[in-house]
C-alpha positions, 0 to 999 in steps of 0.5 A, spaced: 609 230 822 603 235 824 596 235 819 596 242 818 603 242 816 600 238 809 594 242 809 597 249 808 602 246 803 596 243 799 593 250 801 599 253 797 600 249 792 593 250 790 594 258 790 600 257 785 596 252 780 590 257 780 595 262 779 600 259 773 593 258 769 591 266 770 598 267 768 597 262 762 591 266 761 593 273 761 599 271 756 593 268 752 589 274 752 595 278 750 598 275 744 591 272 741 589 278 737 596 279 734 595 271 731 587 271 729 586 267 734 579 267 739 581 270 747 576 269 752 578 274 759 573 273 765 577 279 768 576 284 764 568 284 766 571 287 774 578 290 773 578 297 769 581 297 762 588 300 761 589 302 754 598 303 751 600 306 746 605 301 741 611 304 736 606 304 730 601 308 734 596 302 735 593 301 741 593 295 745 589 293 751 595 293 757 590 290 762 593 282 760 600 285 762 598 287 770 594 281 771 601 277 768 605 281 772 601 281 778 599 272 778 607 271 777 609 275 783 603 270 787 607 265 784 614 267 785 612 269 793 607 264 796 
């Protein structure tokens, strides 16, 4: 068995834990405002905020939901 083999799968192991944890994150960050409960999002600081209308015409930070979407797929493909 070859050592880089363990390497690249510890490599991707550690690429999917981080991954999980900003996908808990942004779910976090998502539904705490709707519970009365503290968000902290680091990622807000560097991406753009992307603002979406709801049915009762609030408006909702949509920015969690692409930051979701975005680290589930990092966790599904590598």
């Amino acid at each position: 068995m070859s050592t880089s083999v363990g390497a690249t799968r510890h490599i991707r192991n550690s690429i999917r834990y981080a991954a999980v944890a900003v996908v808990i994150l942004a779910a976090w960050n998502f539904f705490a405002p709707f519970v009365g409960a503290p968000s902290w999002a680091p990622y807000l600081d560097v991406l753009p905020v992307v603002v979406g209308q709801t049915e009762a015409n609030g408006y909702v930070n949509a920015t969690h939901i692409g930051v979701f979407a975005v680290a589930a797929v990092v966790v599904m493909k590598v």
